[in-house]
C-alpha positions as CSV (number, residue, x, y, z in Angstrom):
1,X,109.9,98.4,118.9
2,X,111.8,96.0,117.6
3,X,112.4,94.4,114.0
4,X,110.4,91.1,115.1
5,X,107.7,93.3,116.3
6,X,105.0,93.7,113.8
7,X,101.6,95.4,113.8
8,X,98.4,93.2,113.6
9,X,95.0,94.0,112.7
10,X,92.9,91.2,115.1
11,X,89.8,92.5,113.3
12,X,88.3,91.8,109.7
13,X,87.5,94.4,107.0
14,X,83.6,93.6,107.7
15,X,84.4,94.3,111.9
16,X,86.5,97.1,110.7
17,X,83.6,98.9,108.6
18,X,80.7,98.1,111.1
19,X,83.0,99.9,113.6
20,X,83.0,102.9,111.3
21,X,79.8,102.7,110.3
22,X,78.6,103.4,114.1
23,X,81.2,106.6,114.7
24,X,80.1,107.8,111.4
25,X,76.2,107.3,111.3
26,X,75.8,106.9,114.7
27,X,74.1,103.7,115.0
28,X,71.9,105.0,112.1
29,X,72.4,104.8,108.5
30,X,71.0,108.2,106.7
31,X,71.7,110.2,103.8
32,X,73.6,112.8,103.7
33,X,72.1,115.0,101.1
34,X,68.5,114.6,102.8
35,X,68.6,113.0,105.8
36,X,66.3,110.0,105.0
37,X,66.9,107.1,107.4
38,X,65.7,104.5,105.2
39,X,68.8,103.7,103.4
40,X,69.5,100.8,100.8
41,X,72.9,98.9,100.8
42,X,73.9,97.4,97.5
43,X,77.6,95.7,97.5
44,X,79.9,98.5,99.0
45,X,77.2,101.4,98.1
46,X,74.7,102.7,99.9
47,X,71.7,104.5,98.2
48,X,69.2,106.6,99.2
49,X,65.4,105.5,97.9
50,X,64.1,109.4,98.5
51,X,66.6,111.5,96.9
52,X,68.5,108.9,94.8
53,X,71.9,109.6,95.8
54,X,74.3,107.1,95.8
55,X,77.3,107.2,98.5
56,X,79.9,105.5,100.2
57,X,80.4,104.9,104.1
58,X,83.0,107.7,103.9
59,X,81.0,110.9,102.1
60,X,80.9,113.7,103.9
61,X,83.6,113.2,106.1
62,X,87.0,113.9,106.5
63,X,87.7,109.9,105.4
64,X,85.8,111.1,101.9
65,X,88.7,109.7,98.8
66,X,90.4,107.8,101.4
67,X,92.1,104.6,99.0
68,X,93.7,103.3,102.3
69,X,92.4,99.7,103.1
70,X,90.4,99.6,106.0
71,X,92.4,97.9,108.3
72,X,95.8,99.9,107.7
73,X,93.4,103.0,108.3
74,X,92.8,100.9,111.8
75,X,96.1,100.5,112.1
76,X,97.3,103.7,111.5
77,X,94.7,105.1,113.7
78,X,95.7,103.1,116.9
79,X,98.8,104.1,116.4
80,X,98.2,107.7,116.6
81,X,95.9,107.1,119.7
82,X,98.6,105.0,121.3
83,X,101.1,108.0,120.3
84,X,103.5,105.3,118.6
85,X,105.7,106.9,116.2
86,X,105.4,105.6,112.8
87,X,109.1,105.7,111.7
88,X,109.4,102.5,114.6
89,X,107.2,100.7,112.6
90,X,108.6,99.7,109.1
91,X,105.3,99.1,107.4
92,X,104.4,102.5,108.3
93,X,107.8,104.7,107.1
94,X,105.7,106.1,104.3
95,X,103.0,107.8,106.2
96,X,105.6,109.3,108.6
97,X,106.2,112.6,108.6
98,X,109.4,114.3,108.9
């Protein structure tokens, strides 16, 4: 890859999420303490009306603390599944590992 060659993230953080959203919950929101479908989205929370519990699109998976931005997460990830090597990609030297 070359130096004018940079990675671009075609989707927004919204598209981004929504894709997650449907890997992680499978096309349905629950909570992960009891289970209860009918979940309640307030800002970037979601809450669960049964048991209380408020929680994030990314408790109780392997995401869970992630403080990556969404779309460098995308990025990153497409990377890996495209089996580019990060140290080609200069925005990426950080996460590479030696």
């Amino acid at each position: 890859m070359n130096e004018s060659t940079k990675l671009i993230c075609t989707l927004s953080n919204k598209q981004i999420k929504a894709q997650f959203k449907l890997l992680i919950f499978n096309g349905r929101s629950r909570c992960p303490r009891c289970g209860y479908t009918k979940i309640r989205r307030s800002e970037n929370r979601y809450r669960c009306p049964k048991c209380r519990l408020p929680f994030s699109l990314t408790l109780g998976t392997w995401l869970k603390g992630m403080k990556l931005p969404w779309d460098k997460l995308y990025l990153l990830l497409d990377c890996w599944l495209k089996r580019m090597s990060l140290d080609l990609v200069p925005e990426y030297a950080m996460f590479a590992v030696a």
